[in-house]
C-alpha positions as CSV (number, residue, x, y, z in Angstrom):
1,X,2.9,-10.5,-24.8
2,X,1.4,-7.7,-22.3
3,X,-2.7,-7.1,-22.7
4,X,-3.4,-3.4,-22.4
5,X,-2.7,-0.8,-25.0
6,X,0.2,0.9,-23.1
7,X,0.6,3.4,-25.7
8,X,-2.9,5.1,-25.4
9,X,-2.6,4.6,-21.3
10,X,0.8,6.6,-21.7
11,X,-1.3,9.0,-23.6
12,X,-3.5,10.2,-20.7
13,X,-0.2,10.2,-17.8
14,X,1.0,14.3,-18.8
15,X,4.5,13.2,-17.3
16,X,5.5,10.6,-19.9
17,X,6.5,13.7,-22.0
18,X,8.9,15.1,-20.2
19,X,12.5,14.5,-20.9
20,X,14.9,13.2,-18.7
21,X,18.6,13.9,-18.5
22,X,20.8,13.6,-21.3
23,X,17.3,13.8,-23.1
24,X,16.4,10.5,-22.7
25,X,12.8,9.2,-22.3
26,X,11.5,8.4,-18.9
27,X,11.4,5.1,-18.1
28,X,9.6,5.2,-14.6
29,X,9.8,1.9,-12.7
30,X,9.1,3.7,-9.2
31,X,5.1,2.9,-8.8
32,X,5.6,0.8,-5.9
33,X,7.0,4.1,-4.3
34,X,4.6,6.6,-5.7
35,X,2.8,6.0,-9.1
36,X,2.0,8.5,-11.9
37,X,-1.4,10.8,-12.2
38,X,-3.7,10.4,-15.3
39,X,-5.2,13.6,-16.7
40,X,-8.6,12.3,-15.8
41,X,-7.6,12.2,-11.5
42,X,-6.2,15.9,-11.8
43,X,-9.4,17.0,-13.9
44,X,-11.7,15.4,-10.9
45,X,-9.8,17.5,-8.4
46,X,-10.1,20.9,-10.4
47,X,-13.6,20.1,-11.1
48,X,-14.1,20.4,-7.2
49,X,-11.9,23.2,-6.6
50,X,-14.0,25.1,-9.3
51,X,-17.2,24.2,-8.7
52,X,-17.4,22.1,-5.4
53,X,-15.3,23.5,-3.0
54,X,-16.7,23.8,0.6
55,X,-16.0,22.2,3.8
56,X,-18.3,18.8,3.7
57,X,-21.1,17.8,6.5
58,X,-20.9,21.6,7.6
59,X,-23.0,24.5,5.1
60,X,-26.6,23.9,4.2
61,X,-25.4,25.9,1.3
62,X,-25.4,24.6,-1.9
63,X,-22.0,24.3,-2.7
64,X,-21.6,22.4,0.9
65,X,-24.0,20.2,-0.6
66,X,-22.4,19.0,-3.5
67,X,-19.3,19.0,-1.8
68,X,-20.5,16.4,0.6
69,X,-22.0,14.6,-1.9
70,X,-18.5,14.5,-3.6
71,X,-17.2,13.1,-1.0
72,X,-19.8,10.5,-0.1
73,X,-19.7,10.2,-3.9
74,X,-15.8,8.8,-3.4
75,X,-16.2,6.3,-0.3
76,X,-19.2,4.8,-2.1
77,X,-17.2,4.6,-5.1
78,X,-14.0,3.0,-2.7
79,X,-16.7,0.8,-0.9
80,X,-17.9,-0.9,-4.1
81,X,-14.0,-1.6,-5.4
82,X,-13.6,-3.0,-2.3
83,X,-16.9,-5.2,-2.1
84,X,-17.3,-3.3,1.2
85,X,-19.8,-1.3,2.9
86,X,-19.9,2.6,2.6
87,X,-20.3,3.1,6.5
88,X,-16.8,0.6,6.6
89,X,-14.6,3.1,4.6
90,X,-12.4,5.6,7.0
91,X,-10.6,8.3,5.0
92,X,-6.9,9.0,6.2
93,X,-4.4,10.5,4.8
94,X,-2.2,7.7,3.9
95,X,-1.9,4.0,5.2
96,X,0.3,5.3,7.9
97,X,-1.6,6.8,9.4
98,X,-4.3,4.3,8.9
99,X,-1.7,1.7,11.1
100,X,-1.1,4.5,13.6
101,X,-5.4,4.6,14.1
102,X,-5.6,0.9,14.3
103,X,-2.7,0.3,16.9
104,X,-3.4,3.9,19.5
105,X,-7.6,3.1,19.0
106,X,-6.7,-0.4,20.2
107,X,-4.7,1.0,23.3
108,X,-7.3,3.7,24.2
109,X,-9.7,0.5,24.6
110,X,-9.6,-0.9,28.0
111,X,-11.8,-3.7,27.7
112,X,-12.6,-6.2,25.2
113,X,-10.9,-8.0,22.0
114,X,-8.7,-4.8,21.7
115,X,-7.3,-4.7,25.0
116,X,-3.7,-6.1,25.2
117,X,-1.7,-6.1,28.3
118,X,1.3,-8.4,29.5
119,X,1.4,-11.8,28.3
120,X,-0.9,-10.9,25.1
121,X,0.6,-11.3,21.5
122,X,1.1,-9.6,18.2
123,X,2.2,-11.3,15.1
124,X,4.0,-9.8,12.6
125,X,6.9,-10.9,9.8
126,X,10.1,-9.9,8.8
127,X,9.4,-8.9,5.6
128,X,7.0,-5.4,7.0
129,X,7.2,-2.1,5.9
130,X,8.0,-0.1,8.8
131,X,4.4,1.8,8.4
132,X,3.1,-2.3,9.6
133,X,5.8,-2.5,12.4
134,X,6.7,0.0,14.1
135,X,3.1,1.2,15.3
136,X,2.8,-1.8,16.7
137,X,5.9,-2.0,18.7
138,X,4.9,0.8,19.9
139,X,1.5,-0.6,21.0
140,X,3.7,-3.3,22.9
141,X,5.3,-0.8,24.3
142,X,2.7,1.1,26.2
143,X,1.2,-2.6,26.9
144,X,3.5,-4.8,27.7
145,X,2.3,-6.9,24.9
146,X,5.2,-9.4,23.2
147,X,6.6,-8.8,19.3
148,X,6.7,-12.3,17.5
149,X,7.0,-12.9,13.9
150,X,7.1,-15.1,10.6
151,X,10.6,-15.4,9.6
152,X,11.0,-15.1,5.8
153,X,12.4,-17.9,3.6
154,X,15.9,-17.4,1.4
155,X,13.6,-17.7,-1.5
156,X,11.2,-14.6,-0.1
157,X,8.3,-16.5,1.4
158,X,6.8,-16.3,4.3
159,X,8.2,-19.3,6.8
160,X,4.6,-21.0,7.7
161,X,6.0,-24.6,9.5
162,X,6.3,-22.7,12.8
163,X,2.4,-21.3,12.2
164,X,0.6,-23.5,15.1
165,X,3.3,-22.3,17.3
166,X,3.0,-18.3,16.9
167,X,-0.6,-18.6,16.6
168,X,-2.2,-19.0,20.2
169,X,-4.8,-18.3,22.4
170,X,-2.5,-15.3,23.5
171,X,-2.1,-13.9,20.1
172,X,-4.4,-10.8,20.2
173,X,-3.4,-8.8,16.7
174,X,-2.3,-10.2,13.6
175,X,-0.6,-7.5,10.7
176,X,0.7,-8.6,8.1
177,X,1.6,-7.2,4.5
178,X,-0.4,-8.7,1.2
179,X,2.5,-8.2,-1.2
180,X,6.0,-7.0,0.1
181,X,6.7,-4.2,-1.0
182,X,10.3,-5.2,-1.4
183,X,10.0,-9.0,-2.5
184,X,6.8,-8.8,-4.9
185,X,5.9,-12.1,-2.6
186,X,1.7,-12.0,-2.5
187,X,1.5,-14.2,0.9
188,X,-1.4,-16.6,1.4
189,X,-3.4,-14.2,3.6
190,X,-6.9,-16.2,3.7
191,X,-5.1,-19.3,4.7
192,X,-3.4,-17.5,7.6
193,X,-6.5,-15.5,8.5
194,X,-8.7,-18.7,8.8
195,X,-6.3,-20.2,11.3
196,X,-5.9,-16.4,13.5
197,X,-10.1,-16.4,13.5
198,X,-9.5,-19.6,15.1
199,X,-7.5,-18.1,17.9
200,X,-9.2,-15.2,18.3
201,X,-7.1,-12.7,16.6
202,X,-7.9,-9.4,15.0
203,X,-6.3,-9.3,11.4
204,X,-4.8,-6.3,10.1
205,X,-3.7,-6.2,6.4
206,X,-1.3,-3.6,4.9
207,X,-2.6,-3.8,0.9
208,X,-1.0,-1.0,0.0
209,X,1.0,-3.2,-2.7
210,X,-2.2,-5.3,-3.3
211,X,-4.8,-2.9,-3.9
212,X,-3.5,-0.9,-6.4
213,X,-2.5,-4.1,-8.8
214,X,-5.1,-6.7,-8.1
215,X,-9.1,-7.0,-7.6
216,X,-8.8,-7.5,-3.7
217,X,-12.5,-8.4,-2.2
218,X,-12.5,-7.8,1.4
219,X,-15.3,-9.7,1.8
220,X,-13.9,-13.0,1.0
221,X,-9.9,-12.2,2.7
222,X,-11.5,-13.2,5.9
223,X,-9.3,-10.0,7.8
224,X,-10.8,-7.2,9.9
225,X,-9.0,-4.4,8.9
226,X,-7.7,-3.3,5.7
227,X,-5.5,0.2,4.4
228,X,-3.9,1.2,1.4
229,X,-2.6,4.6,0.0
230,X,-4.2,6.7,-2.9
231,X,-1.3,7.5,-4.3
232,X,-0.2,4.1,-5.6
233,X,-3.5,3.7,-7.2
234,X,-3.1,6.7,-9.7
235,X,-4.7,9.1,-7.1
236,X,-3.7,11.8,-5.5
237,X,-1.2,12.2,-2.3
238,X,-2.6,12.9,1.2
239,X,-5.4,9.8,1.2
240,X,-5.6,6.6,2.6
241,X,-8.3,4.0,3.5
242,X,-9.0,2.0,6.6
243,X,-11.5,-0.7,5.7
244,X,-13.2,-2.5,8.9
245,X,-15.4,-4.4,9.9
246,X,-18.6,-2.4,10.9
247,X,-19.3,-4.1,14.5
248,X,-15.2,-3.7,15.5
249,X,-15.7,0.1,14.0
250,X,-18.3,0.8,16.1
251,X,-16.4,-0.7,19.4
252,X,-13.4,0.9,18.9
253,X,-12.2,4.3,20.2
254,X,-11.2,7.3,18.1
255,X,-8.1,8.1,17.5
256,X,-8.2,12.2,16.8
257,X,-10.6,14.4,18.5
258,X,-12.8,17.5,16.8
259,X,-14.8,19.0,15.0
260,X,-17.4,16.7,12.6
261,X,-16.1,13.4,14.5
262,X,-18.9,14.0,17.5
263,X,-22.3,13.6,18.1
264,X,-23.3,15.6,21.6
265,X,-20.8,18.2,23.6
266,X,-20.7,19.8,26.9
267,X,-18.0,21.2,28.6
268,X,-17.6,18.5,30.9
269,X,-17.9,15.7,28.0
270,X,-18.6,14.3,24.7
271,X,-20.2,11.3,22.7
272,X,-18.7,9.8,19.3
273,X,-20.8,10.5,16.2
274,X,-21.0,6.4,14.4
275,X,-18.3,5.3,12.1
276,X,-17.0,6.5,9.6
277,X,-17.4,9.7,10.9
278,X,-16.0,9.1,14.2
279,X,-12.6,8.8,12.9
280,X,-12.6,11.7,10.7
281,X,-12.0,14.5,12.9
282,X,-11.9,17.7,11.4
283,X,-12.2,18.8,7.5
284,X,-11.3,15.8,5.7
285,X,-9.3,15.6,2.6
286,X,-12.3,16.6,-0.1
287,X,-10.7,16.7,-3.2
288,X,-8.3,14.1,-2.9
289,X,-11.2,11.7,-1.8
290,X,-12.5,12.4,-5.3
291,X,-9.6,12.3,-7.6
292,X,-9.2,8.6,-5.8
293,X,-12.6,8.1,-6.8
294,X,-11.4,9.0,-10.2
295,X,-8.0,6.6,-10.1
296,X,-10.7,3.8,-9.2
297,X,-12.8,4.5,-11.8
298,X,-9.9,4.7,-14.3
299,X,-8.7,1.4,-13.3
300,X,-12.1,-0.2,-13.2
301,X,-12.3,1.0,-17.1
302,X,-9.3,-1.4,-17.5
303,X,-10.1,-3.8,-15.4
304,X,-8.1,-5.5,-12.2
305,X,-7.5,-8.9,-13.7
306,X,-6.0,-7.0,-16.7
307,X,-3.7,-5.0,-14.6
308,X,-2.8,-7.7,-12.9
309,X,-2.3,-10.0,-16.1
310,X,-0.1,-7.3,-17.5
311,X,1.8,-6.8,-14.2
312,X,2.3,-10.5,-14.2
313,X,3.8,-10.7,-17.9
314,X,6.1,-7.6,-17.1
315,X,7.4,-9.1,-14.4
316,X,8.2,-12.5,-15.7
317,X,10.1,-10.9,-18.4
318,X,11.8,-9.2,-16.0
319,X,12.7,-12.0,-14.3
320,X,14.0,-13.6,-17.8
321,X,16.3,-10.5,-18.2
322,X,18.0,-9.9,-15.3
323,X,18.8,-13.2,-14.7
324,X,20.9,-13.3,-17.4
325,X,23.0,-10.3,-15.9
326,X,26.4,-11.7,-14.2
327,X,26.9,-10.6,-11.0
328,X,23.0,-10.1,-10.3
329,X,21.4,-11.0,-7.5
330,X,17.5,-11.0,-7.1
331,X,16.5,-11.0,-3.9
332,X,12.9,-12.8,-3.3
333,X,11.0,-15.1,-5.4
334,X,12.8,-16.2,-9.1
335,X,9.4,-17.4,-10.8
336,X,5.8,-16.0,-11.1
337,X,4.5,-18.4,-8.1
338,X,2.3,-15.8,-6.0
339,X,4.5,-13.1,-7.1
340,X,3.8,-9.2,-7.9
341,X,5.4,-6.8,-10.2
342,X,8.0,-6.0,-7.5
343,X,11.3,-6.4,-7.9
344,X,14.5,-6.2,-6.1
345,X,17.8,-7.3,-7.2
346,X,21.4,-6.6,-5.7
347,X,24.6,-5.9,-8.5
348,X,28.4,-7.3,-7.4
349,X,30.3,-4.4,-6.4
350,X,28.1,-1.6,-6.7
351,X,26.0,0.1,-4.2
352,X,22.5,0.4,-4.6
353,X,22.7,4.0,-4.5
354,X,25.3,4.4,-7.0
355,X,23.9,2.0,-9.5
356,X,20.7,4.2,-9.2
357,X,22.4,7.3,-10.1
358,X,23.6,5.7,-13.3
359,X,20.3,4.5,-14.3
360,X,19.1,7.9,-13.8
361,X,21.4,8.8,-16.1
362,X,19.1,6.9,-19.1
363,X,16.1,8.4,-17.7
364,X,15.0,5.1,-15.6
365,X,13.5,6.0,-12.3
366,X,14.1,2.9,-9.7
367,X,14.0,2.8,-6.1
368,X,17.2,2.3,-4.0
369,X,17.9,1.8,0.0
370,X,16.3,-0.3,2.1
371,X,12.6,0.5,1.3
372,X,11.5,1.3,4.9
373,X,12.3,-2.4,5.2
374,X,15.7,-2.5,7.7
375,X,14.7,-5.9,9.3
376,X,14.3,-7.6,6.1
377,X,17.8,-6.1,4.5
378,X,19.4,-6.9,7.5
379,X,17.8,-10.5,6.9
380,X,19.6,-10.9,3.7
381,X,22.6,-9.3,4.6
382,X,22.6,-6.5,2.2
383,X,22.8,-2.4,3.4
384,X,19.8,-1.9,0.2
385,X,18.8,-2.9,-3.0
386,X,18.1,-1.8,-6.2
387,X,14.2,-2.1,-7.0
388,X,11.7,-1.8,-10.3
389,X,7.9,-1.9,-9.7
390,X,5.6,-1.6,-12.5
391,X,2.0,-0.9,-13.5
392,X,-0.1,-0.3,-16.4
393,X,2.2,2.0,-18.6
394,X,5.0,0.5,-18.6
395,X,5.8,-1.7,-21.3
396,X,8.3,-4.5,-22.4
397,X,10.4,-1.9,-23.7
398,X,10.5,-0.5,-20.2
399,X,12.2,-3.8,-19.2
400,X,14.6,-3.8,-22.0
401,X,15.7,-0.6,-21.3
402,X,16.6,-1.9,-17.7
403,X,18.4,-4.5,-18.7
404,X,20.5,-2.4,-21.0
405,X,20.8,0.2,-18.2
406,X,22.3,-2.2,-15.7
407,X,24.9,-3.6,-18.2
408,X,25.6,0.3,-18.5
409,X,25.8,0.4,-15.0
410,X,28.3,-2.5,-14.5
411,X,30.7,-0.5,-17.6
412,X,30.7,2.2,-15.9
413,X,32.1,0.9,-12.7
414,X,34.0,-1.4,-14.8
415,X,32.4,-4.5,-13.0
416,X,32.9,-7.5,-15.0
């Protein structure tokens, strides 16, 4: 048994009735990708195009009033979901681009706990999105820092014997994901933080799979940095969050330069206004601030332990169905043990890709490829795989429908 009413949910996400191909429903199974809009995150965003709409921190107009109030509105509202401080939230436009800040802040710093040079370290695992690797081999790059990782387990875990070995005195950044976004695996992040504070570390921790599906206090994680995307969460494309602490916030350099991020200007020089401002250069992204507002509210009606709950029951019957398809291959965790409502599986003798097609051919929407994942493909020995995520309106008829679709699939190619 799922807990929420996935029927009214449905109600409020506009999409749901449209008709697929062949006229079938849609069976979306793609949130870890992207996830749906409610009718309540698109109203919040007209609302401020029709009555708010004016660059924020900038008129002393009325309309540039409530616009900033909007907006201050949103990271209050993101602060509290969070457990956070307002002053702590940095609006982005995605949790890309919340890495890319992180790792070129940390390089424009010459001194201090962000400085890395040769000999320094930075910690990652196989199992990263490229948006928490590649930023950072970049930083090594231009540092001469060294890459070193957690190797991931057949089963989809994070490898943690070798732990006292990667962590040192040398090890300067730690970034690691909360749930893959290929596996579903939900690593042990406070465990792992506790023992990088003892080193010294910073922590940096990609949540963009964890946010959206689970109450995720950053308070008690014990990281430093935090990002996630808006547009997993029911919000709106083109935001993102960087949580941090306030004390590294305020060390740190910024990472774009303009208008609204500064506090004094000559022509010679210029002074950094205090976070969050100081990385938000320019006009920030206004409306979409507050239809995430909006998706955090919606979800907060619901409530994060039911989401997850009903995640959790999806998933294991998931789990249940697929594995009694021939030929199927899950690739990550088998049971529920710190496990999301992610799910990747490979078919005998059919391409990712082309299995895909098929599916899309009963209106399910899945993921195929690598997932922006290529080390961790490469460390199962597969070019891509087949993937379902779910959230809060789909339902176990969602599941059965994939089932059925994949022993459609396996006809079709005539794979026994």
């Amino acid at each position: 048994m799922t807990l929420l009413d996935v029927a009214t949910i449905k109600a409020d996400f506009p999409i749901f009735e449209k008709r697929m191909r062949n006229d079938a429903r849609l069976v979306y199974l793609d949130s870890g990708a992207t996830s749906q809009k409610p009718r309540q995150v698109m109203a919040a965003e007209q609302y401020f195009y029709t009555h708010q709409n004016a660059a924020v921190h900038r008129g002393s107009h009325l309309l540039a009033e409530e616009a900033s109030a909007a907006y201050e509105g949103a990271r209050e509202t993101v602060a509290a979901f969070l457990g956070a401080k307002s002053d702590e939230i940095i609006f982005t436009k995605s949790a890309t681009e919340s890495l890319n800040l992180l790792a070129y802040s940390f390089s424009n710093t010459a001194t201090g706990r962000f400085a890395l040079g040769v000999g320094d370290e930075i910690l990652l695992s196989e199992m990263e999105h490229h948006a928490n690797l590649i930023p950072w081999q970049q930083l090594a790059k231009r540092t001469g820092a060294t890459l070193k990782w957690f190797d991931v387990t057949p089963d989809g875990r994070l490898d943690l014997s070798q732990i006292d070995q990667l962590l040192s005195a040398r090890t300067k950044i730690v970034a690691l994901t909360h749930q893959s976004n290929v596996l579903g695996t939900i690593n042990p992040i406070t465990e792992i933080a506790k023992k990088a504070k003892e080193c010294g570390a910073l922590f940096v921790l990609d949540a963009c799979q964890s946010v959206p599906h689970f109450a995720t206090d950053v308070s008690k994680l014990g990281v430093d940095f935090v990002t996630f995307s808006g547009h997993k969460m029911l919000g709106p494309t083109g935001i993102g969050v960087l949580w941090g602490r306030s004390e590294l916030l305020a060390e740190m350099q910024p990472f774009l330069f303009g208008g609204s991020m500064i506090e004094t200007v000559t022509m010679e020089s210029a002074t950094w206004a205090p976070a969050p401002r100081k990385f938000e250069a320019g006009v920030p992204n206004m409306a979409q601030a507050v239809g995430l507002a909006a998706a955090i509210n919606y979800l907060e009606a619901i409530g994060m332990d039911k989401v997850h709950e009903h995640e959790v029951a999806l998933t294991q019957y998931a789990l249940e169905g697929l594995q009694t398809i021939k030929g199927l291959t899950i690739i990550g965790p088998t049971n529920m043990d710190s496990r999301g409502g992610v799910l990747s599986f490979a078919l005998d003798g059919i391409h990712p890709h082309d299995g895909g097609q098929v599916l899309d051919q009963y209106g399910i929407a899945v993921r195929t490829g690598h997932h922006c994942a290529w080390p961790l493909m490469r460390k199962y020995g597969v070019s891509g795989t087949t993937r379902a995520s779910f959230y809060i309106y789909n339902d176990l008829a969602d599941i059965d429908a994939l089932v059925t679709g994949i022993e459609a699939t396996k006809k079709y190619f005539k794979v026994s």
